[in-house]
C-alpha positions in Angstrom: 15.3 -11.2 10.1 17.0 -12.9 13.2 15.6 -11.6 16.1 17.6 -9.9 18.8 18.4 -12.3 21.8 17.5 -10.7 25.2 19.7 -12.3 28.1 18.2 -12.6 31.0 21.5 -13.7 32.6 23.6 -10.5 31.8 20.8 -8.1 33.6 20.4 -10.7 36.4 24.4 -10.5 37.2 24.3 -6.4 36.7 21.1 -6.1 39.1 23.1 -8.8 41.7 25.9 -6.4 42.0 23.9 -3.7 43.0 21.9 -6.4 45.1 24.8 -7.2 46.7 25.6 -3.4 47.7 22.3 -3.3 49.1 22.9 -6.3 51.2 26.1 -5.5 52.3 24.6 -2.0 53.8 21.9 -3.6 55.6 25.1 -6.0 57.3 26.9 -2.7 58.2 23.8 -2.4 60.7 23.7 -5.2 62.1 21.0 -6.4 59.6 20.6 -10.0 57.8 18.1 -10.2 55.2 16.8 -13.9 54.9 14.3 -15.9 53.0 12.5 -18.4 54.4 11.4 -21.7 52.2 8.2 -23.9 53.1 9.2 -27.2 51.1 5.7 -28.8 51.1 6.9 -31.8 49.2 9.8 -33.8 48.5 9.3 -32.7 44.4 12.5 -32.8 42.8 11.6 -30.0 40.3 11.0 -28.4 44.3 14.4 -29.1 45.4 16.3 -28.0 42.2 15.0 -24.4 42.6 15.1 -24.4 45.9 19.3 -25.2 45.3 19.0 -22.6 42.3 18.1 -20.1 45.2 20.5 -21.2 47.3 23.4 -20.5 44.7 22.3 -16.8 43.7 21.2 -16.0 47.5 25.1 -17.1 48.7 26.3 -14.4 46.0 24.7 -11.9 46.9 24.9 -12.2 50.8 21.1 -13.3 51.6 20.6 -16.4 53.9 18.2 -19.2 53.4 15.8 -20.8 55.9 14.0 -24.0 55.0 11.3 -25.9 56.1 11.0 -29.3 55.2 7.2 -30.2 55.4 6.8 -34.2 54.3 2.4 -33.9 52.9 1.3 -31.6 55.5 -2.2 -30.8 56.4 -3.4 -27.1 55.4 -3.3 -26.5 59.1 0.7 -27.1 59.3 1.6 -25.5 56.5 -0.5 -22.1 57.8 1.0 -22.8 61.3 4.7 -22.5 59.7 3.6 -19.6 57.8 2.0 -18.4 61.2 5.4 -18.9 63.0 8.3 -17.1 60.2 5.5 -14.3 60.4 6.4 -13.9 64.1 9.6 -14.6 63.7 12.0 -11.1 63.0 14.9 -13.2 61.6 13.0 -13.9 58.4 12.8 -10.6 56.2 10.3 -12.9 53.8 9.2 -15.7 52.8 7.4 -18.1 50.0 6.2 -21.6 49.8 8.1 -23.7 47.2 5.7 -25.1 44.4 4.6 -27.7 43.3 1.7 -27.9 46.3 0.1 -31.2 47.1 -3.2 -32.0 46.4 -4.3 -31.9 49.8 -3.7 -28.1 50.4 -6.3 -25.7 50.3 -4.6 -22.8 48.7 -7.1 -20.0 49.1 -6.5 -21.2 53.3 -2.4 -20.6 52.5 -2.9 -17.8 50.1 -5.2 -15.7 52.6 -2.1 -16.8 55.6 0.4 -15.0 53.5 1.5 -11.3 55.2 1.9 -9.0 52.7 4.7 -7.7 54.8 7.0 -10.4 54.4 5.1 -12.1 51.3 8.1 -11.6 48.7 7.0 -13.7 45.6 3.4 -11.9 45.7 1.4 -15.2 45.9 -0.6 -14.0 48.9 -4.1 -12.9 48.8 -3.0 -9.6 50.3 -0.2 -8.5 47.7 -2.4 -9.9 45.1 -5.5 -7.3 46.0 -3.0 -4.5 46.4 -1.6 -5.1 42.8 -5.2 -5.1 41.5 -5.7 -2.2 43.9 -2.2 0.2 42.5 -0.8 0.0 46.2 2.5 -0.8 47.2 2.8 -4.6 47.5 5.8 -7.4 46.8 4.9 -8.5 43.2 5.0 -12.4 41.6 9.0 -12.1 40.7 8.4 -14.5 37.8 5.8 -12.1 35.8 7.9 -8.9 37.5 11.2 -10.5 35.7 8.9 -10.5 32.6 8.2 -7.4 32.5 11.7 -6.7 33.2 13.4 -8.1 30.2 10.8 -6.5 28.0 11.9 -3.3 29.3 14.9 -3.4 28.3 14.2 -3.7 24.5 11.2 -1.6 24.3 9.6 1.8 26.1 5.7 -0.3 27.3 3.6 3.0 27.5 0.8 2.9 24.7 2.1 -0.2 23.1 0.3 -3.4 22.1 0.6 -5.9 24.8 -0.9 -9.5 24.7 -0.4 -11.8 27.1 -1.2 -16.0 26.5 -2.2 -17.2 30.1 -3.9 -16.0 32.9 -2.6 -17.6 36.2 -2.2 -15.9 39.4 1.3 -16.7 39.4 2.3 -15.2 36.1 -0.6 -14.3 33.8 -3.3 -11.8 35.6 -0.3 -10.1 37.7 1.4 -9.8 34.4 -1.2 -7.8 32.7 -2.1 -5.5 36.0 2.2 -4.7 36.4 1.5 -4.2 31.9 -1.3 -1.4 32.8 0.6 0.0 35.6 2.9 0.6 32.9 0.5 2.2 30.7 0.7 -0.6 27.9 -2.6 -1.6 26.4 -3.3 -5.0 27.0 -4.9 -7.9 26.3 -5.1 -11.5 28.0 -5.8 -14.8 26.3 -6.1 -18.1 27.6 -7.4 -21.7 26.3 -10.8 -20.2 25.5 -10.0 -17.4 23.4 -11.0 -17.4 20.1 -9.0 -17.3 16.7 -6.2 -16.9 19.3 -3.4 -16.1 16.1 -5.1 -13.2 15.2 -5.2 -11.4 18.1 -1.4 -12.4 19.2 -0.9 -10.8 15.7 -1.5 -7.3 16.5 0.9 -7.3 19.6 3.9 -5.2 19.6 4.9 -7.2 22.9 4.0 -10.4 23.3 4.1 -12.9 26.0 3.9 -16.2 26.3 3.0 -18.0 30.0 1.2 -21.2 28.5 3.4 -24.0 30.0 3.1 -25.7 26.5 6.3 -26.2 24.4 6.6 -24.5 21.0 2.9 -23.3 21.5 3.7 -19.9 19.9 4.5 -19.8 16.3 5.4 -17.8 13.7 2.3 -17.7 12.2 1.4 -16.0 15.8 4.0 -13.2 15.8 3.8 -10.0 13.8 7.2 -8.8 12.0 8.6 -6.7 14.4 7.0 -7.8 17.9 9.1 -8.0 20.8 8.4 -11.6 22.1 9.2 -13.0 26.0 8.5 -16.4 26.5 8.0 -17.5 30.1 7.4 -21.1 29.6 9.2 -23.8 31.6 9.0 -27.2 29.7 10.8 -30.0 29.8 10.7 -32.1 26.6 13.3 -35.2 26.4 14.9 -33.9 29.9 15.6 -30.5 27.8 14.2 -27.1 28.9 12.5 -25.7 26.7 9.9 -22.3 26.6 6.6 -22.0 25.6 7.6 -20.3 22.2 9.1 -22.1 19.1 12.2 -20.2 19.0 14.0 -21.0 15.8 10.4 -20.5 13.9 9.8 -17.4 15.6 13.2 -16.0 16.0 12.7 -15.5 11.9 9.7 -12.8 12.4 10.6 -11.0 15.9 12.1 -8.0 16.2 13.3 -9.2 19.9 13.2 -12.7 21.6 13.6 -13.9 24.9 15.3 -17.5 24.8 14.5 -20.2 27.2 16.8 -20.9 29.3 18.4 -17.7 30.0 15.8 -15.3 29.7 13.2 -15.1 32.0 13.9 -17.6 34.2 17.7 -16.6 35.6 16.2 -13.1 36.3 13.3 -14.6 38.6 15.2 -15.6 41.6 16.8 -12.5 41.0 13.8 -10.0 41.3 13.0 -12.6 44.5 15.9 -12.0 46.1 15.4 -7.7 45.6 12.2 -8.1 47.4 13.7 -9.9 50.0 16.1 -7.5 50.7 13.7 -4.8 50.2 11.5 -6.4 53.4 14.4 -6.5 55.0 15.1 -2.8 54.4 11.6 -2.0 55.4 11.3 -3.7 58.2 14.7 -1.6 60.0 12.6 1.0 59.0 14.8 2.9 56.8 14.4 1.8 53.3 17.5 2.3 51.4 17.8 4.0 48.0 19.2 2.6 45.0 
């Protein structure tokens, strides 16, 4: 069997279009949406998707504001969050990762307004995903789910998910429920790990460990998304060995161009969705 390649890419540039009709509405009013950056660090894995956003935002009509932050305190970055949440030229906004050390990220986390909170990070968005309320979701696990989606209908299925992170793992498995899947998480602890990825009809993979799933781990059939981001000999690779794998799925996400270009995607929706919100008059699409 060689597994069906889902491309993130192609349903990235057919949500932009419609993206970009949304945008060019909210211009018709006088409108602007615009994400704003906190760069806590001059990371250069920071600043390349940081320019990443910059490229799809252009397409699409959103601006960019950035904040350049050289090690701040906890205080300065909540006093920057403080000020873009007064400020009604930024529709939303997210702080760039990788954090330094010196941050207290429960502090930043709890700063976050859910209002303009568009990546989901904030302690607010997070309760109302574990709560069912409306809130902006993490785009990297929303993408996820998006991808799997279009290859397979989630309600009553088998759904394991490897990793449990508040960036991608546990908001994963609550947006899996919300779709009715049945689901399970596993993480570094779990035991005889193979056989429970085994009985997945949909699994995915969030580890941030190259080639970590095998295809000893994948049950003939299973959809697989892999969400990993690794670099091995300056090459990205995901989380999932691909050509082992790709021999037993039914459907694979590759890495790159599967997960990944629909992220800053779903990021940019959100934004343009506060933006929508906030003229009070949310636009259908």
């Amino acid at each position: 069997m060689t597994a069906k390649r889902l491309d993130g890419k192609a349903l990235a540039q057919t949500r932009r279009a419609t993206l970009a009709d949304r945008v060019q509405r909210l211009r018709t009013q006088g409108i602007t949406p615009r994400l704003g950056v906190i760069l806590p660090t001059a990371d250069e894995a920071a600043g390349a998707y940081f320019r990443a956003k910059q490229r799809i935002a252009e397409k699409v009509g959103v601006e960019i504001a950035s904040a350049t932050l050289e090690s701040p305190t906890t205080t300065e970055l909540v006093s920057q969050i403080m000020a873009w949440t007064k400020d009604p030229e930024i529709s939303g906004m997210m702080v760039e990762a990788p954090l330094p050390e010196a941050i207290d990220v429960q502090v930043m986390r709890d700063a976050l307004p859910a209002s303009k909170d568009v990546d989901g990070a904030g302690s607010e968005s997070l309760g109302r995903l574990l709560a069912g309320t409306p809130a902006f979701v993490p785009a990297t696990a929303a993408a996820a789910l998006a991808l799997a989606r279009t290859e397979v209908d989630l309600v009553g299925k088998r759904a394991v998910v490897i990793g449990r992170s508040l960036v991608v793992g546990r908001p994963l498995a609550l947006l899996l429920l919300a779709a009715h899947a049945t689901v399970t998480v596993c993480h570094s602890r779990t035991t005889d790990l193979a056989a429970i990825t085994r009985n997945a009809e949909v699994l995915f993979a969030a580890v941030g460990r190259a080639g970590f799933v095998t295809e000893e781990m994948v049950a003939p059939g299973a959809t697989v998304i892999d969400i990993g981001t690794n670099y091995v000999n300056d090459k990205l690779v995901g989380d999932v060995d691909a050509d082992a794998v790709g021999t037993i799925a039914g459907a694979l996400s590759p890495v790159p161009g599967g997960v990944g270009p629909l992220t800053t995607t779903l990021l940019l929706e959100q934004v343009v969705s506060a933006a929508e919100h906030a003229a009070g008059t949310a636009i259908e699409t």
